[in-house]
C-alpha positions in Angstrom: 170.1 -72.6 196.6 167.9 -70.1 198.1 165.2 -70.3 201.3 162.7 -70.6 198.6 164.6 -73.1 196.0 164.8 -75.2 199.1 161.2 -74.6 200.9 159.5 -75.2 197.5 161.5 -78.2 196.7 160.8 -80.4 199.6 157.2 -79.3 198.5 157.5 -81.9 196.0 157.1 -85.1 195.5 158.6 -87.3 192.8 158.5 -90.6 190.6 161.4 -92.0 188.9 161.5 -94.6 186.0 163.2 -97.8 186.8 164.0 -100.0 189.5 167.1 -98.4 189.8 167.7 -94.3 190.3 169.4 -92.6 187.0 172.6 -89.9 187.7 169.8 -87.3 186.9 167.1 -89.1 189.4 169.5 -88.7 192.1 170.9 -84.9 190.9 167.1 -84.4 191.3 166.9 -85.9 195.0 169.6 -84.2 195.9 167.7 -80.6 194.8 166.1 -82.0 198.3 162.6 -83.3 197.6 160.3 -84.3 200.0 159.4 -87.3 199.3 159.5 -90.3 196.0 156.5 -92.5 195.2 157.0 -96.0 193.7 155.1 -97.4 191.1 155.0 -101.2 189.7 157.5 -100.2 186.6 160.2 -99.4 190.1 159.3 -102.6 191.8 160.9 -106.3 191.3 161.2 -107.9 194.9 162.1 -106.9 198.3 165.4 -107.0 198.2 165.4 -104.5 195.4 162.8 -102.2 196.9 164.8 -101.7 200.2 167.8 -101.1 198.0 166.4 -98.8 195.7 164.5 -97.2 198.9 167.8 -97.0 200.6 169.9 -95.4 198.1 167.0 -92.7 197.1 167.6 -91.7 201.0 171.3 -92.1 201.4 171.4 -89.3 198.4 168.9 -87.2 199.7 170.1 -84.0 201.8 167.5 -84.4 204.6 164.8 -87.0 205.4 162.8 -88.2 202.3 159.7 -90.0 202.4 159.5 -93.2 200.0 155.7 -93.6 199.4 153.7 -96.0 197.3 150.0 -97.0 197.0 149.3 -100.2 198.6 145.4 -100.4 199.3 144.5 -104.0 198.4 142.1 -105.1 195.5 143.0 -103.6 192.2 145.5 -100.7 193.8 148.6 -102.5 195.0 152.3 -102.3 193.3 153.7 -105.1 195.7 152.2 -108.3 195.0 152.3 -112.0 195.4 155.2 -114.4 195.0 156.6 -111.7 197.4 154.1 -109.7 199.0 150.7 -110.0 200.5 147.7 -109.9 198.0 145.2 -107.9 200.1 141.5 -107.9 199.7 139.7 -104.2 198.0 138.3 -102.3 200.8 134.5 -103.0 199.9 135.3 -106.7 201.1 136.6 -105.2 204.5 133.1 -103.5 204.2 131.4 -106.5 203.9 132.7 -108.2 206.7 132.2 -105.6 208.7 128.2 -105.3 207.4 128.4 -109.2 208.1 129.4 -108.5 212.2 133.8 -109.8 211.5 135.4 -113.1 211.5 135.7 -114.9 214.1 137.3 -113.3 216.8 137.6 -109.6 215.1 135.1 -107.2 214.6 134.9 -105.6 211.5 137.0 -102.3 212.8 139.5 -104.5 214.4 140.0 -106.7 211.1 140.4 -103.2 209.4 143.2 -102.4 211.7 144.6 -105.6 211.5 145.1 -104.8 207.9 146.8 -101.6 208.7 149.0 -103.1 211.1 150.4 -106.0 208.5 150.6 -103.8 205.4 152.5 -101.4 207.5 154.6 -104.3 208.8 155.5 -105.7 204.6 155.6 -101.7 204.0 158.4 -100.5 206.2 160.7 -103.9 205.8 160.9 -102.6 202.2 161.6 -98.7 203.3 158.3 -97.6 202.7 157.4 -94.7 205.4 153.9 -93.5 203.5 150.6 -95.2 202.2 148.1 -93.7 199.9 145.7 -95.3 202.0 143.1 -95.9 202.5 140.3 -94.8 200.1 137.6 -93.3 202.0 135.8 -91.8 199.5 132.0 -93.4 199.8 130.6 -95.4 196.9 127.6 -93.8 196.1 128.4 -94.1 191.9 127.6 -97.6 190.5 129.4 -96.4 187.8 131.8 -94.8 188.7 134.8 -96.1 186.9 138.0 -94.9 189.1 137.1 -95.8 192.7 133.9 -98.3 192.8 135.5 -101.6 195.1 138.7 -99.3 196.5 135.6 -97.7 198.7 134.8 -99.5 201.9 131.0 -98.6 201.7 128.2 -96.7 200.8 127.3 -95.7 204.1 129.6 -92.6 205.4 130.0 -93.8 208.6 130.8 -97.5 207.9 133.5 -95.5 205.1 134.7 -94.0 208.3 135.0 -96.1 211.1 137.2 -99.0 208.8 139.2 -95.8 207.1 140.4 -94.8 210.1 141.2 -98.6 211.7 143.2 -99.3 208.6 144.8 -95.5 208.7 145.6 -96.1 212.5 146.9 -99.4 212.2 149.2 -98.5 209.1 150.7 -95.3 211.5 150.9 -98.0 214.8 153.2 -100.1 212.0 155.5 -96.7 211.8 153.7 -96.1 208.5 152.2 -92.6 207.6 148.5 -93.0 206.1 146.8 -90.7 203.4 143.4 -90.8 203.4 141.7 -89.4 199.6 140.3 -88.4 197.9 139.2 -85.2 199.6 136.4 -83.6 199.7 135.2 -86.6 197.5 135.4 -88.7 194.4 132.6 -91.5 195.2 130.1 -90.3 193.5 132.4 -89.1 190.0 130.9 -90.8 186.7 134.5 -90.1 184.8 138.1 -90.8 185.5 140.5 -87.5 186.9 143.3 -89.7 185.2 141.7 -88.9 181.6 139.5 -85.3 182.1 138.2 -83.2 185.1 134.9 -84.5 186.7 132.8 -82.1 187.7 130.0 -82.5 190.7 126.8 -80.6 191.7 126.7 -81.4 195.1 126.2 -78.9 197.4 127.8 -78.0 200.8 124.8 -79.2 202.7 125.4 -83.0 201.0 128.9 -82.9 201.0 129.0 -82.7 205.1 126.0 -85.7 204.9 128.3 -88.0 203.1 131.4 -87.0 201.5 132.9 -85.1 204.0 131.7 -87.8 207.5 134.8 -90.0 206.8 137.5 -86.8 206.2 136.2 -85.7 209.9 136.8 -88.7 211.5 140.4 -89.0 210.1 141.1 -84.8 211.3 139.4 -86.1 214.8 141.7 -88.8 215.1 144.9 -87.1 214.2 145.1 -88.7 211.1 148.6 -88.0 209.0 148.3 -86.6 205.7 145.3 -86.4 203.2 145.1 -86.1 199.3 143.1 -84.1 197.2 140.7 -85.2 194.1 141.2 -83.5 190.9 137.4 -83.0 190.6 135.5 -79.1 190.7 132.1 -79.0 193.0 130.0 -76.7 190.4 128.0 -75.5 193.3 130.5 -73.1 195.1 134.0 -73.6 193.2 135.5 -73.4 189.7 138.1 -74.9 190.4 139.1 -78.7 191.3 139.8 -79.4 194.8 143.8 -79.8 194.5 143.7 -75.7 193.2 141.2 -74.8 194.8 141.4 -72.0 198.3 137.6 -72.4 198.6 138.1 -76.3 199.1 141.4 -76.6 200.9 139.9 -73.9 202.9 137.0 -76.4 203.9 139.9 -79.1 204.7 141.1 -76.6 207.1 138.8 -74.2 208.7 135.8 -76.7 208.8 137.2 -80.2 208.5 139.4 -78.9 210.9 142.2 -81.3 209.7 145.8 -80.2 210.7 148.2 -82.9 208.8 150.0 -82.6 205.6 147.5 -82.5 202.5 149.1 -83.8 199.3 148.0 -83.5 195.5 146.9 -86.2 193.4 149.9 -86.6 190.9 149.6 -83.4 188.7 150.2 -85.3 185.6 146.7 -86.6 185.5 145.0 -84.9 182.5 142.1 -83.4 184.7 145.1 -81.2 186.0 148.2 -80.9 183.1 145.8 -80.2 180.2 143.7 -77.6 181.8 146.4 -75.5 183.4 150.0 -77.0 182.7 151.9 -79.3 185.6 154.9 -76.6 187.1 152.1 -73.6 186.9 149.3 -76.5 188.6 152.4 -76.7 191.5 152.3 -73.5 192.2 148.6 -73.1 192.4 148.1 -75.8 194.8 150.4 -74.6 197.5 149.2 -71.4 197.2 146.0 -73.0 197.6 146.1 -74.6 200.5 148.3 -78.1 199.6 151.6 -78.7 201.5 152.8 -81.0 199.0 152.7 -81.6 195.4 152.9 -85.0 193.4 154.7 -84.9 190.3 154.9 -89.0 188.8 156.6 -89.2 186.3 158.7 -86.3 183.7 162.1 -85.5 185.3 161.6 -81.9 183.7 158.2 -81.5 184.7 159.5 -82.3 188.3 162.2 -79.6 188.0 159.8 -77.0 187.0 157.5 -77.5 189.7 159.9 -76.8 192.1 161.0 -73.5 190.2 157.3 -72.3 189.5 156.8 -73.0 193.4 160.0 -70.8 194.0 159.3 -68.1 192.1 156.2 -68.0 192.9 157.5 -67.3 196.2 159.8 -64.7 195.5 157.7 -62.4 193.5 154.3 -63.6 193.8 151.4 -64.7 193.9 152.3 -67.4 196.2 152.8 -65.8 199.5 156.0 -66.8 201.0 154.0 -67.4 204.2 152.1 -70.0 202.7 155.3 -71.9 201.6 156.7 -71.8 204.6 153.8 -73.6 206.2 153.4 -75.9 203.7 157.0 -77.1 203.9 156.4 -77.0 208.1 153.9 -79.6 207.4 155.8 -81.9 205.0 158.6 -81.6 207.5 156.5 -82.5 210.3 155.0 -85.7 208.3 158.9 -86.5 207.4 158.6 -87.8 211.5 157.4 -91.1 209.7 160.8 -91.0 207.5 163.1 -93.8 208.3 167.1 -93.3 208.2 168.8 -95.4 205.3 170.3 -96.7 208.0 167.4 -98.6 209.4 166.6 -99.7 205.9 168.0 -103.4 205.5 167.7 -104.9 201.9 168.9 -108.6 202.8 166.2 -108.7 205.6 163.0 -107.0 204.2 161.9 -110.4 202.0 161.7 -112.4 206.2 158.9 -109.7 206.8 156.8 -110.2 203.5 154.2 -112.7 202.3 154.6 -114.6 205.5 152.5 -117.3 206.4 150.5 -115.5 209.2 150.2 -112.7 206.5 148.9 -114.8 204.0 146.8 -117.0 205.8 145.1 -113.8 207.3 144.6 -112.3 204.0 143.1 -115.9 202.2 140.5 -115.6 205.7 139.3 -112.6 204.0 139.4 -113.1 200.4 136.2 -113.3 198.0 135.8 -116.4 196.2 136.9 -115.9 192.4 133.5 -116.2 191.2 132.7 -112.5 193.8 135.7 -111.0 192.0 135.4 -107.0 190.6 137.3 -106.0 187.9 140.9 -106.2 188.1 142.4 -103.6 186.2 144.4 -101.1 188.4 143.1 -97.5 187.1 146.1 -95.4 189.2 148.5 -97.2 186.8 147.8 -95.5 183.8 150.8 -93.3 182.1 149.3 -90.0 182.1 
């Protein structure tokens, strides 16, 4: 294994299948990836989790980060018996509009949050969140993000994103905050086909962009793309896209890792292919790459990404940084040492957990639709 084989490959970031690695899975960890996201289909109880979580890292060459989503509302693979049900995000946003609970403020509840998913999070290995949403709600109908958003107003989006970001990183938890520059105001899913926006630069710093510049001002950890194109100065979707990524960087001004949405979404693998997608979006500005769920697809990414490297186009500068800044967000990866799978079920659906959680909860008849749209096999 070359510099590049080995630069590109912690560039990635994988699924597996079951709730227990294959031979292959691990052969495939062992290429050195960066990092494995867990879905629902990997996930049975705690126990299991911290056991699956420690193995993936005990075969890993380096650090690996296991990730997951875990927002509340519709987006969360751990769920009750054994974890914590959390409320969507536009309930935090309504407490907050309604002044807290009593005793917490609406940014402090927010944190709370953080603090307590990070806490159920890391007993089970976990070391990143794809959280929180802060795109802003500004699409009625929009039908991939809708009650994930905190709010319609930018700032309010803000100020709770990065609460519940800051308290997830205070529980040893790296956040993510998405969909960058914005996938509020979409009127179709990224999962199924490539939205498309006509927003301008002059609205995106109005709304989309306030809560991304409060997470780079506060030193926020890492930051995922959207899969969607801004028709007014790109033709490209933000994951591929120099112009965009550019904007993350130069203007935004944010310095942690930025991650792709999973490139097996159709708005990415059936416009330009998933291991040729890899390489574009490093070269565009994205440190790391999610690839769900084909073991081959996976594979190929990290050889388009090397190859690119070696002869081009990607510039073997860029790779290097992007792997600087995965390794620099692998800070947040725990040992498999410090993973303990007969202890992580004492830290998870506890009482103060769930009595916190039922203070906040909507009454049944407040409830949104239910249906998780991130869980989709793409």
């Amino acid at each position: 294994m070359d510099e590049f084989e080995r630069e590109a490959a912690l560039c990635v970031f994988v699924g597996i299948a079951g709730t227990t690695p294959t031979s292959e899975e691990l052969d495939l960890v062992r290429r050195g990836v960066g990092g494995i996201i867990l879905f629902s289909r990997n996930v049975r109880e705690p126990s299991q989790v911290a056991e699956l979580s420690r193995a993936l890292k005990a075969a890993a060459p380096g650090p690996l980060l296991v990730s997951i989503d875990q927002e509340g509302g519709r987006v969360q693979r751990l769920r009750p018996p054994f974890w914590t049900s959390w409320p969507a995000m536009r309930r935090l946003g309504r407490i907050d509009e309604q002044g807290g609970i009593p005793g917490l403020n609406g940014t402090a509840v927010a944190e709370k949050v953080g603090r307590l998913m990070a806490r159920e999070l890391s007993a089970c290995g976990f070391d990143l969140d794809y959280a929180p949403v802060v795109d802003v709600d500004t699409n009625p109908l929009n039908p991939v993000i809708g009650d994930r958003s905190f709010s319609r107003d930018p700032r309010r989006v803000a100020r709770l994103g990065v609460a519940l970001a800051q308290g997830l990183e205070k529980g040893s938890v790296a956040s993510c905050v998405k969909h960058f520059p914005g996938h509020g105001d979409t009127s179709q899913d990224s999962h199924l086909t490539l939205p498309r926006l006509a927003h301008d630069r002059q609205r995106l710093w109005q709304v989309e962009l306030v809560p991304f510049v409060a997470s780079a001002r506060a030193g926020l950890a890492s930051v995922m793309t959207a899969h969607v194109r801004f028709e007014a100065f790109d033709r490209l979707p933000a994951t591929l896209s120099p112009v965009s990524l550019g904007l993350l960087r130069k203007d935004v001004e944010f310095k942690g890792c930025c991650i792709s949405d999973d490139l097996e979404m159709k708005a990415i693998s059936e416009n330009w292919g998933v291991p040729d997608a890899s390489a574009l979006a490093i070269a565009a500005g994205c440190d790391a790459v999610l690839v769900c769920h084909t073991l081959q697809h996976q594979h190929d990414s990290i050889d388009a990404i090397a190859r690119g490297a070696r002869a081009g186009p990607l510039s073997r500068e860029r790779l290097a940084e992007a792997a600087q800044r995965v390794s620099l967000l692998q800070k947040f990866a725990r040992p498999p040492s410090a993973v303990d799978p007969m202890s992580a079920a004492a830290s998870c659906a506890t009482e103060e957990h769930r009595r916190f959680a039922a203070q906040l909860a909507e009454s049944a008849s407040e409830a949104e639709n239910t249906a998780d749209p991130t869980e989709q096999r793409v």
